[in-house]
C-alpha positions as CSV (number, residue, x, y, z in Angstrom):
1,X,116.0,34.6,-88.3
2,X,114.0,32.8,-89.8
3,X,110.4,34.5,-90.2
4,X,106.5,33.3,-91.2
5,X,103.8,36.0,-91.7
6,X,99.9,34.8,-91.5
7,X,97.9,36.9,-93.2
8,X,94.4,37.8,-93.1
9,X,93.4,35.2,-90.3
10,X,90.1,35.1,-87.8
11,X,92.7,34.4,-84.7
12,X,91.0,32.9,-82.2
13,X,92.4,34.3,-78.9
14,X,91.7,33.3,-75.0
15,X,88.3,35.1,-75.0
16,X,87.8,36.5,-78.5
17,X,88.1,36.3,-81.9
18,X,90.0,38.9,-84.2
19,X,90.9,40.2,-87.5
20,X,94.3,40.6,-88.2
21,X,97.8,39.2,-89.3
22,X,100.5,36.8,-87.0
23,X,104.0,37.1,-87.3
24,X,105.9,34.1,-86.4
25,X,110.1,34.1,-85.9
26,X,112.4,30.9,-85.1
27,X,109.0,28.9,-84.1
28,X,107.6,31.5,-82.0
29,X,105.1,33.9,-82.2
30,X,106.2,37.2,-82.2
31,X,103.6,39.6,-83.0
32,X,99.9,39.4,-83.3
33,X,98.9,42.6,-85.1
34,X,94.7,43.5,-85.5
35,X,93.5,44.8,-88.4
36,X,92.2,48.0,-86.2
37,X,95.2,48.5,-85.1
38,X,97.4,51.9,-86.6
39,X,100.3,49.9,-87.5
40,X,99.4,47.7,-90.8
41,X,100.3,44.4,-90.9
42,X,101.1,45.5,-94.8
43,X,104.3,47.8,-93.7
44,X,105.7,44.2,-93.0
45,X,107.9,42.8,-95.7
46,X,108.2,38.7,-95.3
47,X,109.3,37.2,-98.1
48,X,107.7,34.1,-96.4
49,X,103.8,34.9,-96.2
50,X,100.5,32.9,-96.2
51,X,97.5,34.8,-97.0
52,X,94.4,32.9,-94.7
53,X,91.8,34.7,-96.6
54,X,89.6,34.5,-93.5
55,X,89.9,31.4,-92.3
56,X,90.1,30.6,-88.4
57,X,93.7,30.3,-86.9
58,X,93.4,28.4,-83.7
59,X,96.4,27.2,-81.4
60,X,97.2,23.1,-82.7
61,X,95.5,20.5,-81.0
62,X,97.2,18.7,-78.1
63,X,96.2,14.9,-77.6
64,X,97.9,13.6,-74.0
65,X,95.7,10.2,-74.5
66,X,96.3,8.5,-78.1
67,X,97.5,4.9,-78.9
68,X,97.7,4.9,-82.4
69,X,96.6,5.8,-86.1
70,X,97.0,5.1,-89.3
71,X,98.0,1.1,-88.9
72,X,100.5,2.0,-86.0
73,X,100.3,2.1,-82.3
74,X,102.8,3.0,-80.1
75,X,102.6,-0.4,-78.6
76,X,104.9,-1.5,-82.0
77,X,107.9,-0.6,-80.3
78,X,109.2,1.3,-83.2
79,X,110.2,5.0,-84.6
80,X,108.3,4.5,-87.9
81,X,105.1,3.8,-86.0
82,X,105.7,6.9,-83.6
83,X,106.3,8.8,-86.8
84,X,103.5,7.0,-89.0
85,X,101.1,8.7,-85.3
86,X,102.4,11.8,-85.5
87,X,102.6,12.0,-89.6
88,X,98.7,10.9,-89.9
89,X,97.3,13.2,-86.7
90,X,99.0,16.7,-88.3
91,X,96.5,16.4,-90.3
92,X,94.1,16.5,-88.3
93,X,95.3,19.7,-86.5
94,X,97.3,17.8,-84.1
95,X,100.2,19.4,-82.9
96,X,101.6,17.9,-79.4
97,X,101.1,14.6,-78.1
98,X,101.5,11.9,-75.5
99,X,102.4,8.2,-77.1
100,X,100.2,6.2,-75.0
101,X,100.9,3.3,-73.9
102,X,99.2,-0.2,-72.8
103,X,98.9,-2.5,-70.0
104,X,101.7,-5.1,-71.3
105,X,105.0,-6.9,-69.8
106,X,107.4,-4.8,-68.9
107,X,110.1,-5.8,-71.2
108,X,107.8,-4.6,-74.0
109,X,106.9,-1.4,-71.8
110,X,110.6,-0.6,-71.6
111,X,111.5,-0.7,-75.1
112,X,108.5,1.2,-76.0
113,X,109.6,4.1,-73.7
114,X,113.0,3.8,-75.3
115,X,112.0,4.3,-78.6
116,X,109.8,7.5,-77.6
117,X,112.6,8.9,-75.5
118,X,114.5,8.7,-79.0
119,X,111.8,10.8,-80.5
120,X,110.8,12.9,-77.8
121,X,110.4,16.8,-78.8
122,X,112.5,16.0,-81.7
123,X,111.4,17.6,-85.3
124,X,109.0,14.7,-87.2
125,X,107.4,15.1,-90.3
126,X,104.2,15.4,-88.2
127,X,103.0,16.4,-84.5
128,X,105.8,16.9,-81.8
129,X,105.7,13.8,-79.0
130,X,106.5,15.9,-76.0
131,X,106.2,12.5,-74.1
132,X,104.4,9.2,-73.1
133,X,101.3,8.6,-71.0
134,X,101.8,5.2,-69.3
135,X,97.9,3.6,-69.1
136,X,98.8,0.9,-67.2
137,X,99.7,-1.7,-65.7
138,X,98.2,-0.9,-62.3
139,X,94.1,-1.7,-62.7
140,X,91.2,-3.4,-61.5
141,X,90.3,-6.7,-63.4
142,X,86.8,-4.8,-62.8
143,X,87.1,-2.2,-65.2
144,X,89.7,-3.5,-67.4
145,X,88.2,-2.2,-70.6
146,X,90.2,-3.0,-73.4
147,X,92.8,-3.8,-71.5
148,X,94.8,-6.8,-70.8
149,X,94.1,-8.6,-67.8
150,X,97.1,-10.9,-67.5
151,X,99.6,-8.0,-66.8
152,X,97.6,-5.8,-64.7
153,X,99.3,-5.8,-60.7
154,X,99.2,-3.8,-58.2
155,X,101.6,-0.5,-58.0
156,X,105.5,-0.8,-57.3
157,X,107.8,2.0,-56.7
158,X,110.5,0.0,-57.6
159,X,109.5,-1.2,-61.0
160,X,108.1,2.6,-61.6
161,X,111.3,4.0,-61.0
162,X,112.9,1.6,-63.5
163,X,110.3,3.4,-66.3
164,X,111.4,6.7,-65.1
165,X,114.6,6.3,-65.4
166,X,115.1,5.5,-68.7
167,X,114.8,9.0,-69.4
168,X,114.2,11.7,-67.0
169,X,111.0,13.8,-68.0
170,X,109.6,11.0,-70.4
171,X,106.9,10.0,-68.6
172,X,104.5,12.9,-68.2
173,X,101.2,11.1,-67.6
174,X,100.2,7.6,-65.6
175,X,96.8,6.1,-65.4
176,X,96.6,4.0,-62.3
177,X,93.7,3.0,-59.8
178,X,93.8,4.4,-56.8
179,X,91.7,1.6,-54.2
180,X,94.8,0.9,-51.7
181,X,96.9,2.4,-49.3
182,X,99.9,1.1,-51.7
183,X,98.7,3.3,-54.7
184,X,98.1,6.0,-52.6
185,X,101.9,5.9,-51.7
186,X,102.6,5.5,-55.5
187,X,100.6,8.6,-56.2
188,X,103.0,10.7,-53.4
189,X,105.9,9.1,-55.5
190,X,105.2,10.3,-58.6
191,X,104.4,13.4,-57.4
192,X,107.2,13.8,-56.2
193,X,108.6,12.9,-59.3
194,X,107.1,15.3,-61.8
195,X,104.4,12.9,-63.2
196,X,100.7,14.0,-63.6
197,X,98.9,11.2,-62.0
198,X,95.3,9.9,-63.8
199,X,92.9,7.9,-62.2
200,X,91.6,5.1,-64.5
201,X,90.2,1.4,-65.1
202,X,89.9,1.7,-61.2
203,X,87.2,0.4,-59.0
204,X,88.3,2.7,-56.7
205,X,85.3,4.6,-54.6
206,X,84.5,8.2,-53.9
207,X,86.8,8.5,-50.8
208,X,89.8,6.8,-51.9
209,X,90.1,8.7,-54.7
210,X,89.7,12.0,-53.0
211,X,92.5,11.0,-50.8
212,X,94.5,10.1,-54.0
213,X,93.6,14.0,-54.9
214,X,94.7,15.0,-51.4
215,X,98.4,12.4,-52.3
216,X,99.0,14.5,-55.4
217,X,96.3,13.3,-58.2
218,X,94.9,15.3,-60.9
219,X,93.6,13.8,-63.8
220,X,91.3,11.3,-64.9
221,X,91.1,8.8,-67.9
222,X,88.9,9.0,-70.5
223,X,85.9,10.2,-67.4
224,X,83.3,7.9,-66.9
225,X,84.7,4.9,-69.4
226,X,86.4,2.2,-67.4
227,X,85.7,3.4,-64.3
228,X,83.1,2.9,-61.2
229,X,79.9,5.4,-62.1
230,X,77.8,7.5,-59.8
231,X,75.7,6.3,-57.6
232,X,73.4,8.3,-55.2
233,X,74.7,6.9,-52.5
234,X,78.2,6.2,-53.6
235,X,79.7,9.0,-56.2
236,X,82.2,6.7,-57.2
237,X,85.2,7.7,-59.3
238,X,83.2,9.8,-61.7
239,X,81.6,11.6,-59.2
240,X,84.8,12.1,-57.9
241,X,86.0,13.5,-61.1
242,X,83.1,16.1,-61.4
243,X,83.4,17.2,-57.8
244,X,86.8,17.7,-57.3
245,X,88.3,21.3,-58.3
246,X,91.9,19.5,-58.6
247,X,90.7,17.2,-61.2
248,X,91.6,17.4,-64.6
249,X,88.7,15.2,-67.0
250,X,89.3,13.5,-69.8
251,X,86.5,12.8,-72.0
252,X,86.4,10.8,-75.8
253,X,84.0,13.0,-77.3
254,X,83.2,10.5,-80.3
255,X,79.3,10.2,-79.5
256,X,80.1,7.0,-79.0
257,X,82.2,6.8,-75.5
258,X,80.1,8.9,-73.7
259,X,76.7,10.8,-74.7
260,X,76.7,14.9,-75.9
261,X,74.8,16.1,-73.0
262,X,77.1,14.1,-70.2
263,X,79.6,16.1,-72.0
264,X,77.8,19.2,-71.2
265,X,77.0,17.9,-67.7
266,X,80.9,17.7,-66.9
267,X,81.2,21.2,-68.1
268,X,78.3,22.3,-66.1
269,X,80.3,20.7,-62.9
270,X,83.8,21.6,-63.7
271,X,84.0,25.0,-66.2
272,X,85.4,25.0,-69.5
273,X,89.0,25.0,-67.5
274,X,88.7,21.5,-66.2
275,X,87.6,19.6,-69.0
276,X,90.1,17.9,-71.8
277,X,89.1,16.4,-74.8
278,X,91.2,13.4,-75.5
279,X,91.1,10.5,-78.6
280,X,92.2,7.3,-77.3
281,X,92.6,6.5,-80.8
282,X,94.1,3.3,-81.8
283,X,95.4,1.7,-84.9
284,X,92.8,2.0,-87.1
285,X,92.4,5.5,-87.0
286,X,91.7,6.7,-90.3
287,X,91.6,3.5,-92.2
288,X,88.6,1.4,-93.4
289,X,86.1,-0.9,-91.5
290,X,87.8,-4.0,-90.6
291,X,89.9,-6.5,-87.5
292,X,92.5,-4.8,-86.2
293,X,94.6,-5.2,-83.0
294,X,94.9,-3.2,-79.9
295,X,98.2,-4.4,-78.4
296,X,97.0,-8.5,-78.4
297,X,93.7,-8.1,-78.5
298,X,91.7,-8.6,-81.2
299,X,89.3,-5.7,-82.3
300,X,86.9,-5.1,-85.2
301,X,86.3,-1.3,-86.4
302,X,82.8,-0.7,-87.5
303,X,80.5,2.3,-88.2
304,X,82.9,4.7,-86.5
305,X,83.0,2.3,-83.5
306,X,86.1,-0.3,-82.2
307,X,85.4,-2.8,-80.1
308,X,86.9,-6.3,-78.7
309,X,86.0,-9.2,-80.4
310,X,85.7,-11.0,-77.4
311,X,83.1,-9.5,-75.2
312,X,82.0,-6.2,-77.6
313,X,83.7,-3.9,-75.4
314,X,84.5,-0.8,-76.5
315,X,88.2,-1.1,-77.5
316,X,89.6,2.8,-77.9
317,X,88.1,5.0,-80.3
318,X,89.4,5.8,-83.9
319,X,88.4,9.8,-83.6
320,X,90.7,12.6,-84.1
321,X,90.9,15.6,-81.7
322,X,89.2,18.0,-84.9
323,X,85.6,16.0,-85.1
324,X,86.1,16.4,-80.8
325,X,86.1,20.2,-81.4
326,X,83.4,20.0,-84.1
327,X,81.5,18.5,-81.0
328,X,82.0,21.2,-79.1
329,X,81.0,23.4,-81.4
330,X,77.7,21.6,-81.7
331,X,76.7,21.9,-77.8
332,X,77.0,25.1,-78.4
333,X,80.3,26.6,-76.8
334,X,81.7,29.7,-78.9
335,X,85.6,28.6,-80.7
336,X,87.6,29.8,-77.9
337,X,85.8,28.0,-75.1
338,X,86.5,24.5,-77.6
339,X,90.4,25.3,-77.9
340,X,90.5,25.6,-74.2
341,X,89.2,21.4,-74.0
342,X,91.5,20.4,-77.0
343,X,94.6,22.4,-76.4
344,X,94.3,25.3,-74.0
345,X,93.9,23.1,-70.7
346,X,96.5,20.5,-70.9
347,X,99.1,22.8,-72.4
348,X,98.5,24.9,-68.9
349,X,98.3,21.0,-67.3
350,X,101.7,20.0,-68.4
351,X,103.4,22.9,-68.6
352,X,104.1,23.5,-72.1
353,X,104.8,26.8,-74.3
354,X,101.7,26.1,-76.5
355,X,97.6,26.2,-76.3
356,X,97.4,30.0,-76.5
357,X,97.9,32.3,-79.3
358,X,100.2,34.6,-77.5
359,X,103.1,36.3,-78.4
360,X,106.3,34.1,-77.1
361,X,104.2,30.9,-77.3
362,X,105.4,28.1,-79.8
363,X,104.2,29.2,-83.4
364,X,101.6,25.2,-83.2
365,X,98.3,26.3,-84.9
366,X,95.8,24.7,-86.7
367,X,94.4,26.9,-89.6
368,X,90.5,26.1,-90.1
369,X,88.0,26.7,-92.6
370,X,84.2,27.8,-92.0
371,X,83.1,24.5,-90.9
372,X,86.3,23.9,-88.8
373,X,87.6,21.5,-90.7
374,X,91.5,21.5,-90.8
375,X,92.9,23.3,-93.8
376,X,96.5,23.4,-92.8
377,X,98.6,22.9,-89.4
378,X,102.0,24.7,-88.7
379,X,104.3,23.3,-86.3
380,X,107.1,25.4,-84.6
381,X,106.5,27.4,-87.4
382,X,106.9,25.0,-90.3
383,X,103.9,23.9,-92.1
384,X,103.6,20.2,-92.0
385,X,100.2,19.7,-93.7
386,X,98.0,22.0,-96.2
387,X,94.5,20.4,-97.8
C-alpha cells in the first residue's frame, strides 16, 4: 500500500477549518486526524511524509469549462496539447477537468473527442481530464461570442449520438441553446443519455429555458456572457439562471467577464451551492501579451484580457481557477465557502469522488500558502507540482 502522510496542515473541511495531519493510501484519503484529537498524528510511522508547516490544504480545483493554456488548446487535436493543459493548470491547483471544446466541423470535433477519450482519467504529468465539455455547435448567430458562426446549426440527435458514441461516458458537459421545440427534444436526449446539459450563446428567453429545465437542463455557460440579459419585463436566460433552483451557474470570475459584485448578486440568488467558478481559458493562458488563436479566430491577449481581433469581443479568458478563488476570497466569503464554487459544487454536479476533504475521497488537493497562492498540488496522491 502505498501511503502519503500531510503533516501539520490548516485542512479546510466542508464548514471549517482545522489543525491537524491527513493520511492518504493508494490515492485516497484515509484518515483525517486533528491535532485535539487523543490519538497523535506522531504515533504514525510513514516513511513518505510532507510537513505543511501550516499552510492551507484545500481539495484541488476542478475546471469543467477550459479550452486551453500554455500555447495549446484542446481544439489541436492532439495528446501533447491535452497534456501540455493539464501539465501547465497543476500548477495552478488544478486537479480535474473537462477539455472543452469549440463550435467547429465535425470531422475536427470527432477527432478531438478521440484524442481525449485516449486520455480520459488516465495518469498525466498534470491534472486528470475526467472528460470533455462540448460548447458547441448548436448557437444563436446572436450571441455567438467568440465563436464561429459558419458551423453553428441547429441540434440533431443523429449527429449527437455519433459524438457519444465514440466513447460512452466522454462527454460529460454540452452547451447548447435552448430557443426551439427541436433543442428541447435534444435536451430530453441527453438526459437520457447521462450528459449535463448547459445553456449557452442562446438567445433563448425566460420561458424556453425554464422548459429546457423542466426537459432535463442544469447548467449554464459562463452566466451572463454570451447570453440574452435581464430585462424587467423579460428575465431572459440569465434571469433564468438566477431564478431557477435546478441551475447550476457558471461564472469567469476574472474581473473582466463579469463585475465582483454581479458575482455576489448570483450568490445572493442562488447560495454558495449553485454557483461554479469556471476559466474558459484559452491558449494563451500563462504566456506573454500577444495574437494568438482561438480555434480560427484570431485573438490578441492584452492586460489580462483576450479578445477577437475582429470585432473586440471578448474571446475566452486567460485566468486560472486559483486567482477565481483569490476572488472569492476578496468578496469576502470565508475558504470553505470558495472551495465549494471551484471544486465542491461540480465534483457533487458530475458525480465524482473529489471536492471534499473526506475520508474515501480521491487524495486531489491543492496545498496553499497565506495568501492562497498554490504551493504544491497532489493528485491521486502523487505530487505533481511543488513551488
Amino acid at each position: 500500500m502505498k501511503e502519503l502522510l500531510l503533516k501539520n496542515a490548516k485542512i479546510v473541511l466542508k464548514d471549517r477549518v482545522i489543525e491537524g495531519d491527513v493520511l492518504v493510501a493508494d490515492g485516497i484519503i484515509r484518515d483525517i486526524i486533528e491535532k485535539k484529537s487523543p490519538v497523535k498524528a506522531e504515533t504514525l510511522e510513514i516513511e513518505n511524509t510532507i510537513d505543511l508547516n501550516g499552510k492551507y490544504l484545500i481539495p484541488g480545483f476542478i475546471d469543467v469549462h477550459i479550452h486551453g493554456s500554455n500555447g495549446a488548446d484542446a481544439m489541436d487535436g492532439t495528446e501533447e496539447a491535452l497534456r501540455t493543459i493539464s501539465s501547465y493548470i497543476v500548477t495552478k491547483g488544478t486537479t480535474k477537468f473537462l477539455a472543452t471544446t469549440l463550435t467547429s466541423s465535425k470531422e475536427e470535433l470527432l477527432n478531438v473527442l478521440r484524442i481525449a477519450g485516449e486520455l480520459q482519467n488516465k495518469e498525466l504529468d498534470g491534472a486528470t481530464i475526467f472528460g470533455v465539455h462540448m460548447e458547441g455547435p448548436y448557437f444563436d448567430v446572436e450571441y455567438k461570442g467568440a465563436q464561429n458562426e459558419k458551423y453553428m446549426k441547429p441540434a440533431a440527435e443523429k449527429e449527437i449520438k455519433e459524438y457519444l458514441d465514440v466513447k460512452p461516458g466522454l462527454v460529460k458537459l454540452m452547451s447548447l441553446s435552448p430557443h426551439t421545440e427541436q433543442s428541447i427534444q435534444t435536451v430530453k436526449f441527453l438526459k437520457e443519455n447521462g450528459v449535463i446539459i448547459s445553456v449557452g450563446h442562446s438567445a433563448a428567453k425566460f420561458n424556453d429555458v425554464m422548459k429546457a429545465v423542466e426537459a432535463g437542463l442544469s447548467h449554464s455557460t459562463h452566466t451572463f456572457n454570451g447570453m440574452r440579459g435581464i430585462n424587467h419585463r423579460e428575465p431572459g436566460v440569465a434571469g433564468a439562471a438566477l431564478i431557477s433552483d435546478k441551475i447550476n451557474a457558471e461564472v469567469i470570475f476574472d474581473k473582466v467577464h463579469i463585475h465582483p459584485e454581479i458575482v455576489r448578486l448570483m450568490i445572493k440568488a442562488k447560495g454558495t451551492d449553485k454557483v461554479v467558478c469556471i476559466t474558459d481559458a484559452m491558449a494563451a493562458t500563462g504566456l506573454p501579451n500577444g495574437d494568438y488563436k482561438l480555434g480560427e479566430l484570431d485573438v490578441y491577449v492584452k492586460d489580462g484580457e483576450a479578445r477577437l481581433k475582429s470585432n473586440d469581443s471578448l474571446a475566452g479568458s486567460v485566468l486560472t481557477l486559483d486567482k477565481a478563488f483569490r476572488h472569492v476570497i476578496e468578496l469576502g466569503y470565508p475558504v470553505y465557502e470558495a472551495v465549494k464554487l471551484t471544486s465542491t459544487n461540480v465534483a457533487k454536479e458530475f458525480g465524482l469522488n473529489a471536492g471534499v476533504i473526506e475520508v474515501g475521497k480521491d487524495a486531489d488537493f491543492a496545498v496553499l500558502d497565506d495568501s492562497y497562492n498554490v504551493d504544491m498540488t497532489i493528485v491521486n496522491g502523487n505530487v505533481k507540482y511543488q513551488r
